[in-house]
C-alpha positions in Angstrom: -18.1 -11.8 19.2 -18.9 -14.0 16.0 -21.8 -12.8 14.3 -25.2 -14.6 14.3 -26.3 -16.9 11.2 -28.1 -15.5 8.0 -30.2 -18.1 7.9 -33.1 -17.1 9.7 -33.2 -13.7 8.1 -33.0 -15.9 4.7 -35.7 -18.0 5.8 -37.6 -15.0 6.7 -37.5 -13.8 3.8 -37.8 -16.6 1.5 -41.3 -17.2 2.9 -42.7 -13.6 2.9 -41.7 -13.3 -0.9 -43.2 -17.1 -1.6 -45.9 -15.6 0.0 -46.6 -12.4 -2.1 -46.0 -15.0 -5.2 -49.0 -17.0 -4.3 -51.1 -14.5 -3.4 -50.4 -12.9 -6.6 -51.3 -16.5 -8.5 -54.6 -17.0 -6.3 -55.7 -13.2 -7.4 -55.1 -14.5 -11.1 -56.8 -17.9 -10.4 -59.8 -16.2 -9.2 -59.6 -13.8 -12.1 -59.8 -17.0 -14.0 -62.5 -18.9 -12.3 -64.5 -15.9 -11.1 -66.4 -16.0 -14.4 -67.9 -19.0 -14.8 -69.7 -18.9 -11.2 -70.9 -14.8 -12.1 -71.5 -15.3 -16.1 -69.2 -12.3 -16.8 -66.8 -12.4 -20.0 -63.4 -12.6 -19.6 -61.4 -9.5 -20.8 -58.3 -11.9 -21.3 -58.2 -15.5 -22.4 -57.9 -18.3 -20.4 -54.6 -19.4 -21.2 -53.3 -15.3 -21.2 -54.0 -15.4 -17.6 -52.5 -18.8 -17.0 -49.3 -17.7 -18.6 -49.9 -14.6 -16.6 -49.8 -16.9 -13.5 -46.4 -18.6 -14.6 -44.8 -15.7 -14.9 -45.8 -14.4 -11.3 -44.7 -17.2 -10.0 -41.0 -17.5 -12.0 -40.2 -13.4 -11.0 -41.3 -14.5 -7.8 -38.7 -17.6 -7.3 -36.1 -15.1 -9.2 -36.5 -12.3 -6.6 -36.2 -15.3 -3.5 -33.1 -16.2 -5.2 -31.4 -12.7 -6.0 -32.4 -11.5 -2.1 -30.7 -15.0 -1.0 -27.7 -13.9 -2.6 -27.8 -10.1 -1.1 -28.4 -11.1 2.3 -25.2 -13.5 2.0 -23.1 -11.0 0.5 -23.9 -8.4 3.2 -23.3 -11.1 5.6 -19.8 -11.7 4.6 -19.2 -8.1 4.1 -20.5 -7.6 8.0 -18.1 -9.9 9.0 -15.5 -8.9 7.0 -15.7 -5.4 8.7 -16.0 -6.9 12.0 -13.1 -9.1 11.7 -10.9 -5.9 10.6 -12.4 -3.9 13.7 -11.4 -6.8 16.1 -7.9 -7.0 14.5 -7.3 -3.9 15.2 -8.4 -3.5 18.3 -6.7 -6.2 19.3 -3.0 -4.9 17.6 0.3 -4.4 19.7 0.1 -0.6 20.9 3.4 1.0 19.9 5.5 2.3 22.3 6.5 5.6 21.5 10.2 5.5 22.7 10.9 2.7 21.2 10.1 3.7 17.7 11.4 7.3 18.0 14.7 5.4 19.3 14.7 3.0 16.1 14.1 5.9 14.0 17.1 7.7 15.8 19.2 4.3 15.1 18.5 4.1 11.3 19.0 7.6 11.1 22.5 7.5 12.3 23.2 3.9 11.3 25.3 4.9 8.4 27.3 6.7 10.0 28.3 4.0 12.2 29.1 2.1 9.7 31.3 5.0 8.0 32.7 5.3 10.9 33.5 1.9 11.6 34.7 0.9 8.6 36.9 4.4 7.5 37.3 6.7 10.4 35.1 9.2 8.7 33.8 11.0 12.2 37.6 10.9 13.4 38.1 13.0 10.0 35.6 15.5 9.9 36.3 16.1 13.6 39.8 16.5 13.2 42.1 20.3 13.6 43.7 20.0 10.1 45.2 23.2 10.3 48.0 22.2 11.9 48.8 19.2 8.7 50.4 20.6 5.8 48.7 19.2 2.1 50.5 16.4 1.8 49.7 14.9 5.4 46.2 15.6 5.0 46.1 14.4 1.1 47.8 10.6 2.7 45.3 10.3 5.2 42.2 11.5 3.2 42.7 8.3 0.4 43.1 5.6 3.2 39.5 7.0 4.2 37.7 7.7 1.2 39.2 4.3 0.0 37.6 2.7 3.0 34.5 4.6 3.0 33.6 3.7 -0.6 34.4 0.4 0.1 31.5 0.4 2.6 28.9 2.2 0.8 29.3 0.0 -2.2 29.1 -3.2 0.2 25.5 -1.9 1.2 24.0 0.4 -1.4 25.8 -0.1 -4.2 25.5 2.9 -5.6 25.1 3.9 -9.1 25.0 7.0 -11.8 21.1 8.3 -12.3 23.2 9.4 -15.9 25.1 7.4 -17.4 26.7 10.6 -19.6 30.2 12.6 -18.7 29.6 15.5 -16.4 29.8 18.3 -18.9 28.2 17.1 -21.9 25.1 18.0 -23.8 22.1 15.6 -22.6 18.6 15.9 -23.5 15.9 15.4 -20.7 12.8 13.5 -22.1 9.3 14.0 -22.2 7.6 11.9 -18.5 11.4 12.1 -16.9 11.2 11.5 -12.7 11.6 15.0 -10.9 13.1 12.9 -8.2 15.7 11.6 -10.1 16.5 14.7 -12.2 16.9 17.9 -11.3 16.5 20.7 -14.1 18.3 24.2 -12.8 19.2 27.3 -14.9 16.0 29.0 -17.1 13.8 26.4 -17.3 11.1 27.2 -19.6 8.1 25.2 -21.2 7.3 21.3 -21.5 10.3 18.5 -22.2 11.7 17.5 -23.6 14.7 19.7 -22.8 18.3 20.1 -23.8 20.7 20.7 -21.4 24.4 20.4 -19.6 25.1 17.8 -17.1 26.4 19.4 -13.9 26.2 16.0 -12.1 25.1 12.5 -12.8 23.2 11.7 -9.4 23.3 8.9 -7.2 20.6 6.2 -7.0 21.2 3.3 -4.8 21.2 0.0 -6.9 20.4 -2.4 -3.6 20.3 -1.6 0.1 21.6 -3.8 2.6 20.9 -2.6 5.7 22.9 -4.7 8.5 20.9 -5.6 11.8 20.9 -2.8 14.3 22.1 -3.1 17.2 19.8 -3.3 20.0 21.7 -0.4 22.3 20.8 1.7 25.5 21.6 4.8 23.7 20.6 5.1 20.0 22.7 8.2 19.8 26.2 7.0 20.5 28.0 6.5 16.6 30.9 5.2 18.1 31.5 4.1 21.8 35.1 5.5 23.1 37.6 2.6 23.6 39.8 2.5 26.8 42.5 0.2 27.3 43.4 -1.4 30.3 46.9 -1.8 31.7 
């Protein structure tokens, strides 16, 4: 429903204070005119109370102006407020299954493409009791080979440190907890001085491919069956 002009309440206005302005010159006038028809002296000169008059008249015109500019600003402001209501009112409700199946999707979507791309599920689901070390050493290269190959296609990966695991590193004052975690006796304010345990992982990009719109979110990897 569009909201009604400010006009009227502007012109409203504009006419009561114009109004209060010239009543307050007329009450001056006849302070300065009163006089001369009662033969009573004038506490203030005559040109006192004209400049008196004047500057009724200019706070008055000021006031019209400055309550102009209110009434426009709270106009906008209304409108503002009522457009954001109607937006969202009118927004596309949700539906619940679908987003708690595309949050199922990204969860696992990583996996897919581990999957996929090195036969990482195959591995970690695999008996490898029954491989001696060298069997399992072969077939654990092809898929770490592979799977590296994926996550540095789509996160590129990179050391939070830059320094050797085992070396002497100092930990600054304003360092992100996120990105650095202090363990052993930690003990008053950084900077600190400590050994590198490991560098970290922060992902450098992320290139998430297009997910696939399936029936079941859960399914990592459908079985394949061949024909005869």
């Amino acid at each position: 429903m569009p909201l009604p002009s400010p006009q009227p309440l502007i012109r409203t206005l504009t006419l009561r204070l114009l109004f209060a302005a010239f009543f307050l010159c007329a009450v001056l006038a006849g302070v300065h005119y009163l006089p001369d028809y009662l033969d009573l002296e004038l506490m203030f000169s005559r040109d006192t109370l004209l400049f008196g008059c004047l500057f009724v008249l200019f706070l008055g015109l000021l006031q019209i102006r400055m309550s102009q500019a209110a009434v426009l600003r709270w106009w906008r402001q209304v409108g503002v407020d009522a457009k954001g209501k109607q937006t969202k009112k009118t927004a596309p409700k949700v539906d619940p299954l679908k987003k708690q199946r595309h949050d199922q999707r990204m969860l696992l979507h990583l996996l897919t493409l581990l999957q996929r791309e090195g036969r990482l599920m195959d591995f970690l689901g695999e008996d490898l009791s029954a491989y001696d070390d060298a069997q399992i050493g072969m077939a654990v290269r092809s898929i770490q080979e592979n799977c590296k190959a994926a996550v540095e296609k789509k996160l590129h990966p990179k050391a939070v440190m830059d320094a050797e695991e085992g070396r002497e590193v100092i930990v600054d004052v304003g360092f992100d907890p996120n990105a650095v975690k202090l363990v052993g006796n930690v003990a008053g304010e950084p900077p600190f001085t400590g050994i590198l345990r490991h560098r970290g992982w922060r992902a450098a990009g992320v290139d998430v491919p297009a997910l696939s719109d399936k029936d079941d979110p859960l399914v990592i990897a459908p079985a394949e069956v061949e024909i005869q």
